[in-house]
Each structure stands twice: as structure tokens, then as C-alpha cells.
DOFILUM-612115 format. One line per field, with one value per residue (C-alpha): residue number from 1; x, y, z; residue in three letters. Coordinates in steps of 0.5 Angstrom, whole numbers, plus 500, padded with zeros to 3 digits. Each point is the difference from the previous one (the first is absolute). Layout:
% residues N
seq (NUM_...)
east (X_...)
north (Y_...)
up (Z_...)
type (ala_...)
% end
This chain:
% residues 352
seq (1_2_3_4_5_6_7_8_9_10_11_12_13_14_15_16_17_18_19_20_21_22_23_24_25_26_27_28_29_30_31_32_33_34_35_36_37_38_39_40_41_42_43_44_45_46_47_48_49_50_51_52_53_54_55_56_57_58_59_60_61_62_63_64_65_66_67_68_69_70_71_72_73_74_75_76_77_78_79_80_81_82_83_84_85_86_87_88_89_90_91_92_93_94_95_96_97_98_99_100_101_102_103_104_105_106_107_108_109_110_111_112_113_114_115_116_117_118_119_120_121_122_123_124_125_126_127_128_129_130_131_132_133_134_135_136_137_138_139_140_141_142_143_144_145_146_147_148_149_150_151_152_153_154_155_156_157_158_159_160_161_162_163_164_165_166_167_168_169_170_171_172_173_174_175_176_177_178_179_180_181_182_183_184_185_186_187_188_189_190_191_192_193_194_195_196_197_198_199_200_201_202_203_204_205_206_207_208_209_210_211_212_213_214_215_216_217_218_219_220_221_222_223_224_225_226_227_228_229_230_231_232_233_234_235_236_237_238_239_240_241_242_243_244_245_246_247_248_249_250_251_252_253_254_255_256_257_258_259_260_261_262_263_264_265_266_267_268_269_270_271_272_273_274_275_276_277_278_279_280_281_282_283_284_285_286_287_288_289_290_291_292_293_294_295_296_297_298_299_300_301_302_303_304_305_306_307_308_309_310_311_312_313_314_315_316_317_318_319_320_321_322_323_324_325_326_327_328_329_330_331_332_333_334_335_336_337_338_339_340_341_342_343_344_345_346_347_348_349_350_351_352)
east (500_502_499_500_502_501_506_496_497_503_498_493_501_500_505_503_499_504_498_504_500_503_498_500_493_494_495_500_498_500_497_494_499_502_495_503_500_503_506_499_501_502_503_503_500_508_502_498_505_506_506_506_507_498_494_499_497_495_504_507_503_500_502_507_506_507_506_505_501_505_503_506_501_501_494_500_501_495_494_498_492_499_493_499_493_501_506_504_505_502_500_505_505_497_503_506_500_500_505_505_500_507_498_497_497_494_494_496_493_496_492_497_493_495_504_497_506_507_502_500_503_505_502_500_506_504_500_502_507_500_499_498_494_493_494_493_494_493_493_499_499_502_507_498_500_506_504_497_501_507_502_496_505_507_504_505_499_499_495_501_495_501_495_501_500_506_507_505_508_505_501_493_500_507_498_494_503_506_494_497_506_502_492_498_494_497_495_499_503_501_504_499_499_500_493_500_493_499_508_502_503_495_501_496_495_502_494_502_506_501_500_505_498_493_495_493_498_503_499_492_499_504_505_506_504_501_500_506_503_500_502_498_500_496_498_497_496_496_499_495_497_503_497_492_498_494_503_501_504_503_502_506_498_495_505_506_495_499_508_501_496_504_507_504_502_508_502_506_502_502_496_502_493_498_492_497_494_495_498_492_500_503_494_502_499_492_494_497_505_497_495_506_503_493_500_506_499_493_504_504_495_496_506_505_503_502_501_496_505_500_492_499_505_498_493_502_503_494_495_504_501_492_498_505_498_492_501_502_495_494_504_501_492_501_495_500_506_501_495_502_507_497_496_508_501_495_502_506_499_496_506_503)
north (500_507_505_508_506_507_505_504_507_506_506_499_495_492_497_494_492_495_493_495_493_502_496_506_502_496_504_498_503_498_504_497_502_508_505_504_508_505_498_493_499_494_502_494_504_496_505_507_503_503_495_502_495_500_497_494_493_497_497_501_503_493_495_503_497_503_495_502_508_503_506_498_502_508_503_496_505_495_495_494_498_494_498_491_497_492_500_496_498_506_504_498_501_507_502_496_505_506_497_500_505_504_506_500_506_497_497_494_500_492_503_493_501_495_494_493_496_500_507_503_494_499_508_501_494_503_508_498_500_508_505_505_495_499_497_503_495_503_498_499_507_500_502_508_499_496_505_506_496_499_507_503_495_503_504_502_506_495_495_494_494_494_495_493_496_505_500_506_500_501_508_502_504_503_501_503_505_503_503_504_501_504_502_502_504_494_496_493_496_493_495_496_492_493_496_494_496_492_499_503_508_504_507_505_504_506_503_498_504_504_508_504_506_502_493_502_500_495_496_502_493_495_500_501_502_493_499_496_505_507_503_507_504_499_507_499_494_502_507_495_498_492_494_500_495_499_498_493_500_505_504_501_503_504_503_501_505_503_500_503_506_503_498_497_492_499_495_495_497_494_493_500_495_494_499_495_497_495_497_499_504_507_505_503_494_500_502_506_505_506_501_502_505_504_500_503_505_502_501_505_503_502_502_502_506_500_504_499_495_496_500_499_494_497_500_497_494_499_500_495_495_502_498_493_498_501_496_494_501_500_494_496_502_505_504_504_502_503_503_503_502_502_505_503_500_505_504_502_500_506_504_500)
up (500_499_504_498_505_499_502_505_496_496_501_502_494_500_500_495_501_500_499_504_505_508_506_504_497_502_495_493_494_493_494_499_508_500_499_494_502_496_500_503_507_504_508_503_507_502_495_501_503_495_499_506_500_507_501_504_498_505_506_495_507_504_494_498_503_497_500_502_501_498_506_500_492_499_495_494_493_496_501_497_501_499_499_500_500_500_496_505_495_496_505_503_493_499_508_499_493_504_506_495_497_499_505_506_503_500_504_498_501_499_501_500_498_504_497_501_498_503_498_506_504_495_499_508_499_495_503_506_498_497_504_495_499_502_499_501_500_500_498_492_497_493_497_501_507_501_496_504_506_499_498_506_505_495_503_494_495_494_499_495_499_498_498_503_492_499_500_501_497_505_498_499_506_499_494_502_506_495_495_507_502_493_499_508_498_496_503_496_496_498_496_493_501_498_499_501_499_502_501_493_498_496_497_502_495_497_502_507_499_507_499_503_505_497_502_500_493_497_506_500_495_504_506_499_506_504_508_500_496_502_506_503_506_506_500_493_501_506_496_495_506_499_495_500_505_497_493_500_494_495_508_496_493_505_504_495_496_506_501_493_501_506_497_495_500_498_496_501_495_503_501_508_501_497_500_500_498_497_506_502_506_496_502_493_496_503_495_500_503_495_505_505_495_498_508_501_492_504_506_497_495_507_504_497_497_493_495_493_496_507_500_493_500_506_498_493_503_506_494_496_505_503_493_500_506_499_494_504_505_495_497_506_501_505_498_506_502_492_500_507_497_493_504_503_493_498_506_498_493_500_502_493)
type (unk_unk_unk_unk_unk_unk_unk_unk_unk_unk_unk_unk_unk_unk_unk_unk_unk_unk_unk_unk_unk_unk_unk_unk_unk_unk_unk_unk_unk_unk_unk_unk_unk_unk_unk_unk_unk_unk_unk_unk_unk_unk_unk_unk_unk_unk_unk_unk_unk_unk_unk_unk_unk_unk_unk_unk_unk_unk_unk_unk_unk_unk_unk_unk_unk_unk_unk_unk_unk_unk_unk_unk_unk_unk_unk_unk_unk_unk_unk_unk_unk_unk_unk_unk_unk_unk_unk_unk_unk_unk_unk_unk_unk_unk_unk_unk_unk_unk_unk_unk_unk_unk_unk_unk_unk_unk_unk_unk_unk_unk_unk_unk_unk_unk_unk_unk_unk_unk_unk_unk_unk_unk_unk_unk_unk_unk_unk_unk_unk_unk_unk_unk_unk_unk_unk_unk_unk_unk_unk_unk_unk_unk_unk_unk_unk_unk_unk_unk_unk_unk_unk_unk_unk_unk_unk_unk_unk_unk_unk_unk_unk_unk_unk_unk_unk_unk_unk_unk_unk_unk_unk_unk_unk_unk_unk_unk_unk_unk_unk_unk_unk_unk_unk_unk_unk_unk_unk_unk_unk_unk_unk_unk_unk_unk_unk_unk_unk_unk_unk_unk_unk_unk_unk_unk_unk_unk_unk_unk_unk_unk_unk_unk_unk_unk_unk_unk_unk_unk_unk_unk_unk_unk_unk_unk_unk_unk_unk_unk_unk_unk_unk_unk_unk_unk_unk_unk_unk_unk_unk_unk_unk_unk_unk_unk_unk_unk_unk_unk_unk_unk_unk_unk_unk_unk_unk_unk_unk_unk_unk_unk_unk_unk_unk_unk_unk_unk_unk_unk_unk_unk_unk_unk_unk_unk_unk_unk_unk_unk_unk_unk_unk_unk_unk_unk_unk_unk_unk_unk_unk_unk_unk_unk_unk_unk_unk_unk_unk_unk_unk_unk_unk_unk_unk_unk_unk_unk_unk_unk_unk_unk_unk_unk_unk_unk_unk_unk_unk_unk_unk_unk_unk_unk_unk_unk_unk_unk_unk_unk_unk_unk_unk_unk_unk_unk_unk_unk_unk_unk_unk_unk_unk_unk_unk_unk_unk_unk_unk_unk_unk_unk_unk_unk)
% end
């Protein structure tokens, strides 16, 4: 079942919807259900109030447990956040990556995110023994929360995530630290990769091409900014408000739109992290993850503050994918849910 809410009101206007699955919310709508205003409304009351990196979880405060703290060690210059769900075994290579890299003026920070297998057990086992390692463990809360969880708890000035099916080279982060070394008023950049798919080398694209600086609009149509790639400075992070909490897929594209207004993103053009994929338990491998992308297009439409290329160009690519996404609806019969989302369509057709 989907369930949609909206981002409270905007100038007196109502706000924009989401249509996501959360366990936290016990109200569930579906198109079929929503009475249809001007525009379409559907308030889940679990999220009426705006987006802030320090919101609490529900009984998040009881259930963290860190291992082991790092007193001892002075304030770390970057930190790592690791974000794992049920990956006992490929976590642990993605932390072995981090623990050896050839600089090490860093935190690690392993949020383990409700996992029902050994991960946590085994991660407890396996930081024990570096003091610049700890291991969060907390309820299930979605990729977003654990990212935004560990940036709270990160004491250095950078913040670098890692996905927990990635790998680093051992000078990802040196390579990482000379450029904002040499760039001090630079706020974000990130490095090339190698794709591995099901075991096998691949090359990327053209069209995934990383941009170098200017991201927004060539980012508008697919993400191009990747999560174990990219380091930025903590104080920017938490400029943007953190990874949208009630995205449970595309949080990255959503939240490198929003960084991609504010501020450049710099390229390295050195492959310092190896990212894998093919794996069934890949959120980005999942059917339908358009309806997150409109979500997060609405989102700045409603927003955010941009100038007249960026507000026709987001419109433009929030069409294309409303119109692509309503056909596979009407395809697999979902005849509510296209016309909901043609109704979207027609809203924001209206201002060409």
C-alpha cells in the first residue's frame, strides 16, 4: 500500500505530497481514497512539521548503543558514515576500506540500522579494536535517518558517506582533503568510480557523466552526485536540512538537487571508490522509484527559490517523468494512481 502526505502549508497554500511506504505511519491513503481539493491533499499527521536533521525518532533515544567512544582520540578532521541494513558481510569490507586508507585523520561512524541478521553482533566484534570506530545501533528508520543520525554524532569539519556494498582505494580520503586544502571555500566534491555489476567491471554511460562545479540542472533528469563519492563540509550538510527522512528511495538524488543550488560540487577526476551493484537488496534496482523523483521535483518547485532556467528545466523533467511514470501506471491497471499523478501534470502544465 501507498501512502501519501504533504509538507505542511506554504503561504497559506497547500503543500505537495509524497507517496511513500513508512512503518511509522499508521494512516494509509491511496489515491483511490484521497478526496481531491485544489490541489490534491492528503495530510498524514506523522509529518506535519518541516524537515530538521535534529528530529527525533520515536524511542530512538533508548536504543542507541555506541562502541566504543573515542575520548582519547583528538577531534577528527573528516567523518566516515557508514549506513548498513542486513549486510553482515559486506559491511565489513566496506570499513576494512575506510580503516585503511593511507590518511588518518578520521572518524568512522558504522550506523547499524535495525538489522535482523549479524551485523550488528559481528561490527561490535570487528571495531572493537580501533579506537577511531564506533558502531550506532538503533531502531529501523530508513537509509536517510541512519545517515542523518551519524552526521549528528560526527565530530570532524568533513562528513564522507559510505555505502555499506562500496568500497574505497586507500587514497580516497587524501585525495579528498588536498583539494579542500587547496579550495578552503569549496563545499562539496566528489570523486570518479569504478562500477562493478554482479561481479563484473562496467562502464558507466555518457549520460552518467559527473558535471564538474554547476550540478543542478544536469542532475534534474538522473543523480549524478553518488553518496560514497562525495565528501562535504558538515556545516553545509546541515544548511540543507539532511537526507529527506521520508524518502525511502532517491533521498540521495532529492538532497544533491537541494545541495546543487546552494553550492558547487567539485570533481575529482580520480576513481577512488569501487560501487557495486546487482545485488537484489539494492534500493536503486527497486521498480517505480519515478514517484520519489516527482516527489523530491514537486518539492523544489513548492520550495525553493529558482531562477527562471532552473524553474522551467525542473518543470520540464518533473513532466517527462510524471507523463512516463502515469503510463506504467495505466499499463499495470493502476488507473487511480495515473490519474492522480495526471492531475499533478496538468497543474504545473498550466504555467507554460
Amino acid at each position: 500500500m501507498h501512502l501519501i502526505f504533504l509538507a505542511p502549508d506554504f503561504l497559506g497554500m497547500p503543500a505537495i505530497f509524497f507517496k511513500v511506504c513508512h512503518n511509522d505511519c499508521k494512516r494509509a491513503f491511496c489515491p483511490s481514497q484521497v478526496q481531491y481539493n485544489t490541489p490534491e491533499i492528503a495530510i498524514c499527521p506523522k509529518f506535519d512539521n518541516p524537515l530538521g536533521i535534529s528530529k527525533k525518532k520515536p524511542g530512538m533515544a533508548n536504543k542507541l548503543c555506541l562502541f566504543p567512544a573515542a575520548d582519547a582520540m583528538k577531534k577528527p578532521l573528516i567523518s566516515v558514515i557508514i549506513p548498513v541494513f542486513n549486510r553482515a558481510g559486506q559491511v565489513r569490507e566496506a570499513a576494512e576500506s575506510v580503516l585503511n586508507q593511507d590518511f588518518n585523520n578520521f572518524e568512522l561512524i558504522v550506523v547499524d540500522d535495525g538489522s535482523t541478521d549479524s551485523t550488528a553482533k559481528d561490527m561490535e566484534k570487528y571495531l572493537a579494536g580501533f579506537p577511531r570506530a564506533k558502531l550506532v545501533s538503533t531502531a529501523n528508520c530508513g537509509v536517510s535517518a541512519a545517515r542523518n543520525l551519524g552526521v549528528s554524532l560526527a565530530c570532524g569539519k568533513f562528513v564522507a558517506f559510505l555505502d555499506s556494498d562500496d568500497l574505497w582505494l586507500s587514497q580516497k580520503l587524501r585525495a579528498q582533503k588536498d583539494f579542500f586544502a587547496q579550495n578552503p571555500s569549496a563545499a562539496a566534491c566528489q570523486t570518479q568510480e569504478i562500477w562493478i555489476r554482479n561481479g563484473r567491471r562496467v562502464n558507466p554511460k555518457n549520460r552518467h557523466a559527473k558535471p564538474d562545479g554547476e550540478i543542478f540542472l544536469p542532475s534534474l533528469s538522473l543523480c549524478l552526485v553518488s553518496p560514497s563519492a562525495v565528501m562535504i563540509k558538515k556545516d553545509a550538510f546541515l544548511s540543507l536540512g539532511g537526507f529527506d527522512e521520508r524518502l525511502p528511495a532517491c533521498e540521495d538524488y532529492d538532497l544533491w538537487l537541494r545541495l546543487g543550488l546552494k553550492y558547487k560540487v567539485f570533481l575529482l577526476d580520480k576513481a577512488l571508490v569501487i560501487k557495486r551493484g546487482g545485488h537484489p537488496d539494492q534500493l536503486s534496482a527497486q521498480p517505480g522509484l519515478d514517484c520519489y523523483r516527482i516527489a523530491s521535483l514537486i518539492n523544489l518547485l513548492e520550495y525553493q527559490n529558482l531562477n527562471p532556467q532552473q524553474r522551467a528545466r525542473a518543470r520540464d523533467v518533473l513532466l517527462e517523468k510524471i507523463t512516463v511514470y502515469a503510463a506504467g501506471c495505466e499499463k499495470r491497471k493502476k488507473l487511480d494512481e495515473a490519474f492522480f499523478y495526471r492531475k499533478v501534470a496538468r497543474r504545473y502544465s498550466n504555467e507554460v
